[in-house]
C-alpha positions as CSV (number, residue, x, y, z in Angstrom):
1,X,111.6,87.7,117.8
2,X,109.9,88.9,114.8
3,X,109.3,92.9,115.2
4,X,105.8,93.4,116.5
5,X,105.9,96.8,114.7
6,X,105.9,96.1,110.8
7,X,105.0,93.2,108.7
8,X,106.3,94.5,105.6
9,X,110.1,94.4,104.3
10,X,110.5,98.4,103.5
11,X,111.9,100.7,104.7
12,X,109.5,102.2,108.0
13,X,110.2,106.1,107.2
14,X,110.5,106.6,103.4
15,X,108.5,103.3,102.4
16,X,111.9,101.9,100.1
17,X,112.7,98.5,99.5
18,X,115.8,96.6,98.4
19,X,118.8,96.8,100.7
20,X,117.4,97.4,104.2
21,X,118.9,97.5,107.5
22,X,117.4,96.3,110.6
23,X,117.0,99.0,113.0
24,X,116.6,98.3,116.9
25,X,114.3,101.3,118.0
26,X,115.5,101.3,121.5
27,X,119.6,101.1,121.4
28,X,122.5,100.9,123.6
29,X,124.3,98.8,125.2
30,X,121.2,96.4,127.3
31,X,118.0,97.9,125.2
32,X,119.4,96.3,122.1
33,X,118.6,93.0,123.2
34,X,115.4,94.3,125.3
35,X,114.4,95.6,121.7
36,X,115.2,92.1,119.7
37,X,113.5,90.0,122.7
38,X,110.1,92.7,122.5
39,X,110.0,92.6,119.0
40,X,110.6,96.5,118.3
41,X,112.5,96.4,115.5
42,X,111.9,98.4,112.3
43,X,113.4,98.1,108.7
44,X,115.0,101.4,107.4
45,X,117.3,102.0,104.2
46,X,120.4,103.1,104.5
47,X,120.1,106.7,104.5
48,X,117.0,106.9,106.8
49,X,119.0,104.5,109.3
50,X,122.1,106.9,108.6
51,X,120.0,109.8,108.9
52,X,118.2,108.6,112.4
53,X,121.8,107.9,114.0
54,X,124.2,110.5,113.0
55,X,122.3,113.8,112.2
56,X,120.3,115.9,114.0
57,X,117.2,115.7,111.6
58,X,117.0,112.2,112.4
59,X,116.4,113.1,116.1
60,X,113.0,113.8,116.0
61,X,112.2,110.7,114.0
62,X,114.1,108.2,116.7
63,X,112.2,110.3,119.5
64,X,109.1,109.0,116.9
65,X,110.3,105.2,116.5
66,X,110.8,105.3,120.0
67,X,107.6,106.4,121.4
68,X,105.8,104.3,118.4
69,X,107.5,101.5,119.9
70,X,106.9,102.3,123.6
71,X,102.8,102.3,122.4
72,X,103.3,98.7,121.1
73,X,104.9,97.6,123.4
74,X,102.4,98.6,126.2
75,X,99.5,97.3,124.2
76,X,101.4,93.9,124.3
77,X,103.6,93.5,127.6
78,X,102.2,95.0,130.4
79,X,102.3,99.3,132.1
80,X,104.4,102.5,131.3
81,X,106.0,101.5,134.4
82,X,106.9,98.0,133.4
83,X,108.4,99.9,130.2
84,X,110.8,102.0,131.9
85,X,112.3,99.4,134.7
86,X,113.0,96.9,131.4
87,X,114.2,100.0,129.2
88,X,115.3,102.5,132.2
89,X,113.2,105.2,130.5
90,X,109.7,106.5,128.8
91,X,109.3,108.8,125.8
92,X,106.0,109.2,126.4
């Protein structure tokens, strides 16, 4: 499904384009295909996608992408509560 959170192909934290990566806001094992079917998806470059998985910098921004993402999705699909029995939790 196309992401429901950007139009544009750049990078969603630093605003880069060229090689990008497609980043699933809500991972794991079952919320990477809840992600792709709800369309909350971002593109990130390399080193923001690197940045968001494997140091602790990056935390806060996935806690941002995430709750971004949960906003979306709410104003699209249906409650907060809907949200966490499809994704098993809330950020916000």
């Amino acid at each position: 499904m196309e992401s429901i959170l950007q139009r544009e192909r750049q990078c969603f934290v630093c605003g880069r384009q060229g090689e990008l990566d497609l980043h699933h806001t809500w991972h794991g094992h079952s919320n990477r295909k809840n992600a792709d079917d709800y369309g909350l998806t971002v593109y990130l470059c390399r080193d923001c996608h690197s940045m968001i998985h494997d140091k602790p910098e990056g935390r806060a921004i996935d806690i941002q992408l995430k709750q971004f993402a949960q906003r979306r999705w709410e104003e699209e699909y249906g409650t907060r509560e809907d949200f966490r029995r499809i994704f098993g939790k809330s950020e916000l």
